[in-house]
BAVOBA-18919 format. One record per residue (C-alpha): z, x, y. Coordinates in steps of 0.1 Angstrom, whole numbers, plus 5000, padded with zeros to 4 digits. Each point is the difference from the previous one (the first is absolute). Layout:
@zz=Z, xx=X, yy=Y $
...
***
This chain:
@zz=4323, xx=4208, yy=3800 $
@zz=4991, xx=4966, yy=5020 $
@zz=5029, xx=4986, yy=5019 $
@zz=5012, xx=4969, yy=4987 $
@zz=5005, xx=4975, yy=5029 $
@zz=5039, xx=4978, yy=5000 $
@zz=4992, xx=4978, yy=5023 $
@zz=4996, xx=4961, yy=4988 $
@zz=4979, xx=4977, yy=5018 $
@zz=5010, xx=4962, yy=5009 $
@zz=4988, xx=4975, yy=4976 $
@zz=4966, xx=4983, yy=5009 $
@zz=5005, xx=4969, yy=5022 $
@zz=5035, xx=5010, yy=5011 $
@zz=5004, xx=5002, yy=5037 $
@zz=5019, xx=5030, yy=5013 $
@zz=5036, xx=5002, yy=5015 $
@zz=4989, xx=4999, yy=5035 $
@zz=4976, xx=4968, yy=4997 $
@zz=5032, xx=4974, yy=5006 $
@zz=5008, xx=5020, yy=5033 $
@zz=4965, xx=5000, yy=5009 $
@zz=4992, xx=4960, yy=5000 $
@zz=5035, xx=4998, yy=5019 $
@zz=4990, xx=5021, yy=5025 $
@zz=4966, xx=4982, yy=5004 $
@zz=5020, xx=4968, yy=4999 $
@zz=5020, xx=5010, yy=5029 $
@zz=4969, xx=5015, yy=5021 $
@zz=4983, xx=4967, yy=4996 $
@zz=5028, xx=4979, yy=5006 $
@zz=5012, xx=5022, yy=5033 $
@zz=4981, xx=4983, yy=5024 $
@zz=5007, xx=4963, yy=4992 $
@zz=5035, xx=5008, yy=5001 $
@zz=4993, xx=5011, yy=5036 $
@zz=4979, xx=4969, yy=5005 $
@zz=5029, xx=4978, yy=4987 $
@zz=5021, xx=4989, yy=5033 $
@zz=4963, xx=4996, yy=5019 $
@zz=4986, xx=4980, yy=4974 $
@zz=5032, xx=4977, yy=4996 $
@zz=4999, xx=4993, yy=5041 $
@zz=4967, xx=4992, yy=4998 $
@zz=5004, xx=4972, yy=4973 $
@zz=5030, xx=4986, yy=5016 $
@zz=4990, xx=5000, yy=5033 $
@zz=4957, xx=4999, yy=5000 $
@zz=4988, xx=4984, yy=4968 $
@zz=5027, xx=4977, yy=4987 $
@zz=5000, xx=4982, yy=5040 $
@zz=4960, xx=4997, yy=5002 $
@zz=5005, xx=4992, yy=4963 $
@zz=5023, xx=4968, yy=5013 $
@zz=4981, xx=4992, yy=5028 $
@zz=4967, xx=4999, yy=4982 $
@zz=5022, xx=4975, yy=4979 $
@zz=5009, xx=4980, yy=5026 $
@zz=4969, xx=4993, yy=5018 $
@zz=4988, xx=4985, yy=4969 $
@zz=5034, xx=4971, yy=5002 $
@zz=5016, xx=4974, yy=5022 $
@zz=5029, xx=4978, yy=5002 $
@zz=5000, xx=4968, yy=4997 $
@zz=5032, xx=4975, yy=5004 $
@zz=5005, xx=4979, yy=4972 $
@zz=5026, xx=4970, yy=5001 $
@zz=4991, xx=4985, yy=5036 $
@zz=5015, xx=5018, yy=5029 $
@zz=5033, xx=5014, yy=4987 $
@zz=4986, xx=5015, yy=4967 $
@zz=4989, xx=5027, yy=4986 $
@zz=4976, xx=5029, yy=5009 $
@zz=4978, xx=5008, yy=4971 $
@zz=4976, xx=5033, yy=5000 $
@zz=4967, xx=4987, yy=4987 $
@zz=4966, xx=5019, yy=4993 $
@zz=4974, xx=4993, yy=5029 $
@zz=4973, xx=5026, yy=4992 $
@zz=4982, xx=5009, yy=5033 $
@zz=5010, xx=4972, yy=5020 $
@zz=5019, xx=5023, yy=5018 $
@zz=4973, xx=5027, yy=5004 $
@zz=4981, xx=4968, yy=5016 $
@zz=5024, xx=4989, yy=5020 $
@zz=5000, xx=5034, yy=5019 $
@zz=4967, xx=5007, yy=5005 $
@zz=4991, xx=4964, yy=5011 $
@zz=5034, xx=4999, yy=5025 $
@zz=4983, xx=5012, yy=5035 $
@zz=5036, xx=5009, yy=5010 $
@zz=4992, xx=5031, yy=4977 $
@zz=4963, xx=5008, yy=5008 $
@zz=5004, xx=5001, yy=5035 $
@zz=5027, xx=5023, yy=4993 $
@zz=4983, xx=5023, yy=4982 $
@zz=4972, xx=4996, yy=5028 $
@zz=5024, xx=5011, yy=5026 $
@zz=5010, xx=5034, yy=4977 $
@zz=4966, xx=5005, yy=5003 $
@zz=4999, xx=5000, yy=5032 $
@zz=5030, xx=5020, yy=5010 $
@zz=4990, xx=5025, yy=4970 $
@zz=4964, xx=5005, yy=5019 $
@zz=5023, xx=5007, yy=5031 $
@zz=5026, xx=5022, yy=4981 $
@zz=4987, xx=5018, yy=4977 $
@zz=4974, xx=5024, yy=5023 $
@zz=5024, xx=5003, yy=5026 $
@zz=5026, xx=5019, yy=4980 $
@zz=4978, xx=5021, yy=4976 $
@zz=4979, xx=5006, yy=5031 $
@zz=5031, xx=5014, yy=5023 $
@zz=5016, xx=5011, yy=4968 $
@zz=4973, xx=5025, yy=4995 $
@zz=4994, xx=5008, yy=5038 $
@zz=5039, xx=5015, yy=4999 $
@zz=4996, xx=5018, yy=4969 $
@zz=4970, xx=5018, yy=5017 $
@zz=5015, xx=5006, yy=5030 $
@zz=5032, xx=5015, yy=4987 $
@zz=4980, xx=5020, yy=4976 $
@zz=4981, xx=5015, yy=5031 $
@zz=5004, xx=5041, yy=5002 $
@zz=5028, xx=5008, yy=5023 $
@zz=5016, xx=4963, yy=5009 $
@zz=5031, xx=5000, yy=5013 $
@zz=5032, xx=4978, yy=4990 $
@zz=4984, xx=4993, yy=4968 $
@zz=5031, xx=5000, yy=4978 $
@zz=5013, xx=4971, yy=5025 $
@zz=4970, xx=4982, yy=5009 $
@zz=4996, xx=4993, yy=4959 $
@zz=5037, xx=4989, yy=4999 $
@zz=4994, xx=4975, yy=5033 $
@zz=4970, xx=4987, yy=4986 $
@zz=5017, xx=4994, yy=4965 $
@zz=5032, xx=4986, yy=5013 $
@zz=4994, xx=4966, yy=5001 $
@zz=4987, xx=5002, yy=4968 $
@zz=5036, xx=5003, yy=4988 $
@zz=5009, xx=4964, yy=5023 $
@zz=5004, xx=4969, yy=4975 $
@zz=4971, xx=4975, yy=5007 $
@zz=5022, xx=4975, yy=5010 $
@zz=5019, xx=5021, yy=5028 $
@zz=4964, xx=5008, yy=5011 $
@zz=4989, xx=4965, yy=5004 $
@zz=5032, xx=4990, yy=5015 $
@zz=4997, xx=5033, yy=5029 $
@zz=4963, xx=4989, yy=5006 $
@zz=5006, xx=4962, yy=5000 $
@zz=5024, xx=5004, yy=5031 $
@zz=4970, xx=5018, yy=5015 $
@zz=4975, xx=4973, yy=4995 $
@zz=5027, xx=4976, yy=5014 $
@zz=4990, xx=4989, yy=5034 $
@zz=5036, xx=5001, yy=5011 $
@zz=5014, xx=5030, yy=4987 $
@zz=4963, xx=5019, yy=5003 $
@zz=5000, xx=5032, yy=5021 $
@zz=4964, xx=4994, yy=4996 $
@zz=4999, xx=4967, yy=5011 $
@zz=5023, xx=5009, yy=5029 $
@zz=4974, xx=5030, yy=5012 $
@zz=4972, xx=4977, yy=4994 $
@zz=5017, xx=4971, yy=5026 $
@zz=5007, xx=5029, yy=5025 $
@zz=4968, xx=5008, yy=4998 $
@zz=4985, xx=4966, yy=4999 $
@zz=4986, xx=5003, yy=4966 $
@zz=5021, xx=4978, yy=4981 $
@zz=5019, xx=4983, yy=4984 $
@zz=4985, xx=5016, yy=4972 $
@zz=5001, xx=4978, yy=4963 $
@zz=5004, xx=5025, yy=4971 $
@zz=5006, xx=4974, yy=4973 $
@zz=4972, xx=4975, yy=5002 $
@zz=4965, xx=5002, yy=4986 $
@zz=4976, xx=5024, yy=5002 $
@zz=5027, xx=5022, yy=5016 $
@zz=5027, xx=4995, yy=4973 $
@zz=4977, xx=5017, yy=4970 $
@zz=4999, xx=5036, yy=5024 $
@zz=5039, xx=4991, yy=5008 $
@zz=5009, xx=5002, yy=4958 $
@zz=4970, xx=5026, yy=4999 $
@zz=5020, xx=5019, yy=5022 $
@zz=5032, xx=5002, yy=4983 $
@zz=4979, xx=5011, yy=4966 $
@zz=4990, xx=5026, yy=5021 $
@zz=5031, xx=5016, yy=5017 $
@zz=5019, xx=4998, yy=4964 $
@zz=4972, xx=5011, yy=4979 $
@zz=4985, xx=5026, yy=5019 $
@zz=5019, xx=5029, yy=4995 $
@zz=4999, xx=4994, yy=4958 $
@zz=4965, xx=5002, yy=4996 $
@zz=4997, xx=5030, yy=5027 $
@zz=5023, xx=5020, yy=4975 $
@zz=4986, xx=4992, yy=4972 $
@zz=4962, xx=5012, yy=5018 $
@zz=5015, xx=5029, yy=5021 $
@zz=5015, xx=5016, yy=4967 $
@zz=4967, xx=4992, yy=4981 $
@zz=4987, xx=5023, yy=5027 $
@zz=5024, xx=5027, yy=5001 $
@zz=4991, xx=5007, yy=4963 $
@zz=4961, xx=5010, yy=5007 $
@zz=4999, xx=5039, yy=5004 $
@zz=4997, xx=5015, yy=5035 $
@zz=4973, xx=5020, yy=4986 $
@zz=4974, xx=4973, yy=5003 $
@zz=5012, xx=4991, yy=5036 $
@zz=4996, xx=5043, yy=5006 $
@zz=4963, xx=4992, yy=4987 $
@zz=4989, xx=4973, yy=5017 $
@zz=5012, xx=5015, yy=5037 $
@zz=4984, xx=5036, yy=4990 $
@zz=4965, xx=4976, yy=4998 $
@zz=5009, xx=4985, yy=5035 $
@zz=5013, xx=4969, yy=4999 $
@zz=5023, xx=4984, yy=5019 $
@zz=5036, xx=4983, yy=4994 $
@zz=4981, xx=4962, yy=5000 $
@zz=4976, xx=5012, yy=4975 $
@zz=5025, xx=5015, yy=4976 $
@zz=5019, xx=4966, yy=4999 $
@zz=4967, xx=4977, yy=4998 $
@zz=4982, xx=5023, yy=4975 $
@zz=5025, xx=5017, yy=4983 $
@zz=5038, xx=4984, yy=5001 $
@zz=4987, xx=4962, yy=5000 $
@zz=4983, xx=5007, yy=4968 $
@zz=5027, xx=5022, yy=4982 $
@zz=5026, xx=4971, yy=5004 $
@zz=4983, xx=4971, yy=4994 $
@zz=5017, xx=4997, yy=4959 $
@zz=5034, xx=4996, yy=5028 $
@zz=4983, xx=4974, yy=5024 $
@zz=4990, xx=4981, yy=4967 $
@zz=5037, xx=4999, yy=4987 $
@zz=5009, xx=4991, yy=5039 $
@zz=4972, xx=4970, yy=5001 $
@zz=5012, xx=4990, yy=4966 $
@zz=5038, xx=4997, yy=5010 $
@zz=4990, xx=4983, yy=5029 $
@zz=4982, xx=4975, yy=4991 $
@zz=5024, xx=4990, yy=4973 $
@zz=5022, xx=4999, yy=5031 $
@zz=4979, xx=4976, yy=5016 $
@zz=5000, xx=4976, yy=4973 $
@zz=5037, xx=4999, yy=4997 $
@zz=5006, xx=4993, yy=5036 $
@zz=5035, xx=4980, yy=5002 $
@zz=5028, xx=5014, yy=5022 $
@zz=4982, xx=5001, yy=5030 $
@zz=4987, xx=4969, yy=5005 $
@zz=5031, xx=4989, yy=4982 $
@zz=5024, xx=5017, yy=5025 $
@zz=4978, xx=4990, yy=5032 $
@zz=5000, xx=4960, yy=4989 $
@zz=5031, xx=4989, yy=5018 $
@zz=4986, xx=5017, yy=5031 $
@zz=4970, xx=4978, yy=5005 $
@zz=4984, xx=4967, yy=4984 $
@zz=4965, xx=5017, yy=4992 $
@zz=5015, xx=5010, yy=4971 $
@zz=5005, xx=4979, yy=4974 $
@zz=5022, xx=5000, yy=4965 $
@zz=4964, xx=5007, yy=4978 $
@zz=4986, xx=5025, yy=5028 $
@zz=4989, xx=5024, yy=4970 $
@zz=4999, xx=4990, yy=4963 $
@zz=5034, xx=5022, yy=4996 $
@zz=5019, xx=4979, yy=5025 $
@zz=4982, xx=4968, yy=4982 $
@zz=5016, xx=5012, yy=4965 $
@zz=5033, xx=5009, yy=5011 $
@zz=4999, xx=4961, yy=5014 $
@zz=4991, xx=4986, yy=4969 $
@zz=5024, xx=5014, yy=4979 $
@zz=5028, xx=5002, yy=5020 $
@zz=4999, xx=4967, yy=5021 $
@zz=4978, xx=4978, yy=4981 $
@zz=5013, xx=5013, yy=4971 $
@zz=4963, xx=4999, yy=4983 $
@zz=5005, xx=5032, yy=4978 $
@zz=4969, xx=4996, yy=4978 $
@zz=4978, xx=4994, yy=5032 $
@zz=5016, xx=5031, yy=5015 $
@zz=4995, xx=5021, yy=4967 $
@zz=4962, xx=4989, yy=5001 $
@zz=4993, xx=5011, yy=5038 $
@zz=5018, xx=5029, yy=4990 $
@zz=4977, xx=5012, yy=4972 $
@zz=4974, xx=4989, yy=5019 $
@zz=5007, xx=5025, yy=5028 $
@zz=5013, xx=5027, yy=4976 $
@zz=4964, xx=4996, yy=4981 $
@zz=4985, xx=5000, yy=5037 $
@zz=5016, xx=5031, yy=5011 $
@zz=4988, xx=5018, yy=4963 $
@zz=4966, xx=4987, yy=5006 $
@zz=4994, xx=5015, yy=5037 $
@zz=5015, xx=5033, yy=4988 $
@zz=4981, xx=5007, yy=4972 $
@zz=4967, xx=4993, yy=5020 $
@zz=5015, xx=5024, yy=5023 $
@zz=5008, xx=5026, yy=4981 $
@zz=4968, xx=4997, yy=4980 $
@zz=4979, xx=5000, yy=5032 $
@zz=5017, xx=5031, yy=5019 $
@zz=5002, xx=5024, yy=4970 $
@zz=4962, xx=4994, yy=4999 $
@zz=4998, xx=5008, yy=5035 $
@zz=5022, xx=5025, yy=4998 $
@zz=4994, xx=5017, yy=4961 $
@zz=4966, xx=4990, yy=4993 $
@zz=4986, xx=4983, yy=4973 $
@zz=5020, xx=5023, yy=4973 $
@zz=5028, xx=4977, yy=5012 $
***
């Protein structure tokens, strides 16, 4: 006789028992990674968008005094007076002209020696090249200021051991902090502190390419030089775009070294470079809004330059398809 079947099914259009938990985990999967994100995204309000969010507000106001001499400072709406101000103030231009300069200067020099050391230490069979990587990093680690402070003694004519080898030798005194000379003298600094960072970040870009191809390229005969022209230059260059890029973002904000060198000579002046220019309008002629304008102005500057940049080399580098 046919078999009667007990079982009852759920109403149509009733969900089942396990639905709720369902949508809760999905809730929680979804919500996971913002919950991660949480502290990163609350830095980066607090201490990236809400200050270029109040400078951008500020170079678009001044103060005026109102009530004669002893009154009152008002904050008033000036629209781009500001932004005009800066870019028709030659004080500023001609320092941007000199970061230009000393960035033409710079900016080879260490990606050029920082990629010389990371091919030389990744030569087969060099020696010492656990501590030649940590000497050449070193003074990396120095604070700019300390750096600029050791190497402004050694420009010093009186406390140069330069200077006194050059006299011996009758070849001096030698003048490290005057013009042309003084844009190799703060190229040089750049270059002993920033060196060894980009040869790291290059010489572990190389140690990640397999052996394999190096083992293919000598069984076909060539040589150590044309392995690193035709083989290692090309594999790293995503890494010597990163380097260029922090570099020249470097550049731009050039301050402490021409800041710290200053009191040495008198061929550097308080608005050497727009940075030093900024930091004196807002903090001695108390011109905030003027400031905030060369400010945004630099910031839009340095945003500009790197975009073209990046745009430029990942075509060079990643074709069109980039």
């Amino acid at each position: 006789m046919p078999v009667t079947s007990t079982s009852t099914s759920a109403p149509a259009g009733s969900a089942s028992p396990s639905a709720p938990a369902g949508r809760l985990r999905r809730v929680r999967t979804a919500a996971t990674p913002w919950l991660f994100a949480t502290p990163a995204i609350v830095f980066f309000t607090l201490f990236v968008v809400i200050p270029i969010g109040y400078a951008i507000y500020l170079s678009f106001h001044g103060f005026r005094v109102e009530g004669g001499a002893f009154g009152r400072r008002v904050q008033s709406f000036v629209g781009l007076a500001n932004y005009h101000a800066a870019l028709s103030d030659p004080q500023y231009v001609s320092g941007l002209g000199r970061v230009l300069i000393y960035g033409a200067i710079a900016v080879p020099s260490v990606l050029g020696l920082a990629l010389l050391f990371a091919l030389l230490l990744d030569t087969p069979r060099v020696r010492g090249r656990g501590f030649a990587r940590t000497a050449i990093f070193v003074p990396y680690a120095v604070p700019g200021v300390i750096a600029s402070l050791m190497w402004g003694f050694m420009y010093l004519p009186s406390t140069s051991p330069i200077n006194y080898v050059a006299q011996r030798l009758h070849a001096g005194p030698l003048d490290f902090l005057s013009p042309p000379v003084l844009y190799f003298s703060l190229a040089n600094i750049a270059l002993w502190s920033g060196v060894g960072f980009n040869m790291i970040i290059i010489f572990t870009s190389l140690r990640s390419i397999p052996t394999s191809v190096y083992e293919a390229a000598r069984i076909d005969g060539a040589g150590e030089l044309q392995i690193a022209w035709r083989i290692k230059i090309p594999l790293v260059s995503p890494a010597l775009v990163l380097t260029g890029l922090f570099s020249v973002i470097g550049t731009l904000q050039l301050y402490s070294e021409p800041a710290t060198l200053r009191p040495m000579t008198t061929t550097i002046s308080y608005s050497w470079v727009p940075l030093m220019k900024i930091y004196r309008e807002a903090f001695m002629n108390d011109n905030l809004g003027g400031a905030a304008a060369a400010s945004v102005l630099l910031a839009l500057g340095i945003l500009v330059i790197s975009l073209v940049l990046l745009r430029f080399f990942q075509r060079r580098t990643f074709g069109d398809n980039a």
